[in-house]
C-alpha positions, 0 to 999 in steps of 0.5 A: 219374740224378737222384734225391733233392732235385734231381729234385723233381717236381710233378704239376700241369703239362701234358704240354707242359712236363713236364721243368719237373717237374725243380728243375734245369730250372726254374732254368735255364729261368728264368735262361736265358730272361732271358740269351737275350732279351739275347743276341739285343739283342746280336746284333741290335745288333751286325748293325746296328752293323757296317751303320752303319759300313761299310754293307756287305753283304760285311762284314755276312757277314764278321763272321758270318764271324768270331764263327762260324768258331771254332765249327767250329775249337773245337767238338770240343774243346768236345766233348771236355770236355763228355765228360770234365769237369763240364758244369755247371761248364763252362757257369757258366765259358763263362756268365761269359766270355760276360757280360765280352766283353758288358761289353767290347762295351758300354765300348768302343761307349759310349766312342765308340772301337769300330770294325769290326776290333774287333768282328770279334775280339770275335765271334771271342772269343765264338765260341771260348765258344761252342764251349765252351758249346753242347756242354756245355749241349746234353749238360747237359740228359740230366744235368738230366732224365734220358732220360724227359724229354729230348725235351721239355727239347731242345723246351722249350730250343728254346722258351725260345730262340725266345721269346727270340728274339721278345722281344731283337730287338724291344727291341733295335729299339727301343734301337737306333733312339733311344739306340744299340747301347751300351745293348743290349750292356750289357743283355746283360751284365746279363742273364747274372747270372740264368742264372749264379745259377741254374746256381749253385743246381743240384744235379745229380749227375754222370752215371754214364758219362762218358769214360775218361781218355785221348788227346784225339785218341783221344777225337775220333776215336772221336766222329767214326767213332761219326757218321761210320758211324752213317748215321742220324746221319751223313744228319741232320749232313749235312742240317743242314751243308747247310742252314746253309751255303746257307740259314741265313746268311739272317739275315746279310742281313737288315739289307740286307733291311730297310734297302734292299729293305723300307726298314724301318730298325733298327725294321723289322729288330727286327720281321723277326727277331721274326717269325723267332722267332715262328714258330720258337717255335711250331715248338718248342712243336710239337715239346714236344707230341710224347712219342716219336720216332715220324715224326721223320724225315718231320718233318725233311724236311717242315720242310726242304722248307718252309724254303726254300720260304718262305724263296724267296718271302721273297726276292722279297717287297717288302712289309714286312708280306708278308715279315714274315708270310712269316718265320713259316713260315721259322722255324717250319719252321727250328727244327723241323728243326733240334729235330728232329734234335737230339731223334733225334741225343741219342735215339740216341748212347751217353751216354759219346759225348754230348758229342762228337756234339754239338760235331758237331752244333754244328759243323754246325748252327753252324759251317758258318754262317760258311762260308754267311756270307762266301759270301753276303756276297760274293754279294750284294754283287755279284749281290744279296741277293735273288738270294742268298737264293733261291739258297740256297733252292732248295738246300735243297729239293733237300736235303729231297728227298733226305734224303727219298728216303734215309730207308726205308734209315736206319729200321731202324738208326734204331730200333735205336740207340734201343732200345738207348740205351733199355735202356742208360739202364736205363729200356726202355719198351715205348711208346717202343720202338715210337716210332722214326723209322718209320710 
């Protein structure tokens, strides 16, 4: 799949990072590194500028509502696309789309004439990209590094994400509270121009299965009875639906957390956040370290379970520097499920249904989160965000156990589905036979 110059590979690097041995992988870590520290300005600021407007919770959860209900809408178009059509050309198109709504953002905050229904269809637009783009990219990665490598590209990804994530908010913090919102959105367009270039200077080969020519229809419902019947599958979708319905949609209340609970202001939210993504990154590291699937499945529920459990003591925390400690484990254990189970997911489905299953798993990894977002955003601005945030807490635990007390039935399938993605990817392997999602 990727042979010949754009497959070049070095010795010298640690197991750990062994998919940057790929040319291609190195380009896009390098320039999405850089685009994703300015998305996360952005999405720090735009949190903070829909809370200076209205200092409303209700509308806080509206507009998560409102940039991520066209993932759910969209997503299996998305999917579609990215099984049919060239996955690099589409994510250098959903790139650029990406960095004019930024530069819109940035013009209209700038000029002092933004106002909240505008964001909301902004976010709306973005949220249309990125159904487009988050299949595609999450299927690009098997084009970029082939099977061997893919579970440390999907960790790798996972980590580059996170530091991001560590790195744009406290920045964002920073400009937010002493020259304005404006200034990050504008960072953010800028800091597209590196991942654009690097997806430019790729040279990757089409793979070898794409899907036929055929009814668009068709086509989605092949990918949701192919989920929909393949219980391991089906049982990781639904944990991760569940999930970002009642317990993700944290993040949307964090301004009210660090404004009225924790009296950290704009600076206090890019720090909360941060913590987040320090803890998701280690979470991501965590998973690189690992070169087979074996336990997996424990790992998704453990990481689970965890999640709401910090997530519940975060709640009722009144400290600042408490709950900034107590976001590690949150996303730690966050994004260990959550990479978790897109490593099992891509582990497991045929390449010519790729990209479908993971507009899926877009949908339910973020699009449910729109749904979680106006019903916390209603919730707490009645009964409270601590309330809310415990809520969802405990449901997830619940969650865990379940998905646990389920997960001997699903092995066997499980190993099956791997093995048989194994030999049809033309590189069986002995070890990772035996490293499926079992003891």
């Amino acid at each position: 799949m990727n042979s010949g110059p754009a497959a070049q590979k070095t010795g010298w690097l640690p197991a750990t990072l062994r998919a940057l041995r790929h040319r291609n992988f190195q380009l896009f870590f390098s320039g999405q590194l850089i685009s994703l520290i300015g998305t996360w300005m952005q999405s720090i600021a735009q949190s903070w500028l829909v809370y200076r407007l209205t200092g409303s919770a209700l509308l806080l959860g509206a507009a998560g509502f409102a940039g991520q209900i066209p993932v759910f809408l969209v997503a299996p178009l998305g999917g579609i696309m990215a099984d049919r059509l060239n996955r690099q050309r589409i994510v250098i198109g959903t790139q650029i789309s990406s960095m004019i709504l930024a530069l819109v953002f940035a013009t209209l905050t700038l000029t002092g004439v933004i106002s909240v229904w505008v964001i909301f269809v902004l976010a709306a637009l973005l949220g249309v990209v990125n159904a487009f783009d988050v299949p595609a990219r999450q299927s690009f990665l098997v084009d970029m590094v082939g099977k061997e490598d893919l579970m440390n590209a999907i960790a790798l990804n996972s980590s580059m994400f996170n530091g991001a994530r560590i790195i744009g908010p406290a920045i964002a913090g920073i400009l937010v509270a002493r020259i304005g919102e404006g200034w990050c959105f504008l960072a953010n367009a800028l800091s597209y121009i590196a991942v654009i270039a690097g997806l430019l200077m790729m040279r990757v080969e089409r793979p070898a299965r794409l899907a036929p020519q055929g009814p668009a229809l068709t086509h989605l419902i092949e990918g949701y009875r192919f989920a929909r019947h393949t219980a391991p599958i089906r049982a990781l979708l639904l944990l991760l639906g569940l999930v970002s319905l009642v317990a993700m949609p944290y993040t949307v209340l964090m301004p009210v957390f660090a404004d009225q609970i924790l009296h950290g202001g704009a600076r206090g939210l890019g720090i909360l956040m941060g913590a987040t993504g320090v803890g998701a990154l280690l979470g991501a590291l965590t998973l690189a370290t690992r070169s087979g699937v074996l336990g997996l499945g424990r790992w998704v529920a453990f990481s689970c379970g965890g999640f709401g459990l910090s997530l519940a003591l975060f709640s009722f925390s009144r400290s600042f520097w408490l709950s900034a400690a107590l976001l590690l484990p949150v996303g730690f254990c966050m994004m260990l499920q959550m990479s978790s189970s897109n490593t099992l997911i891509q582990a497991m489905v045929p390449d010519h249904l790729r990209g479908r299953v993971m507009a899926m798993y877009t949908m339910m990894f973020m699009g449910m989160a729109p749904f979680g977002s106006l019903f916390a955003g209603a919730l707490a601005e009645h009964l409270g965000a601590t309330f809310t945030v415990s809520v969802g807490a405990v449901a997830c635990i619940g969650a865990a156990v379940l998905f646990f007390l389920h997960l001997p039935k699903i092995r066997v399938e499980a190993r099956q589905l791997i093995v048989a993605q194994e030999v049809a990817g033309g590189e069986p392997s002995v070890e990772m036979t035996a490293r499926v999602v079992e003891d």
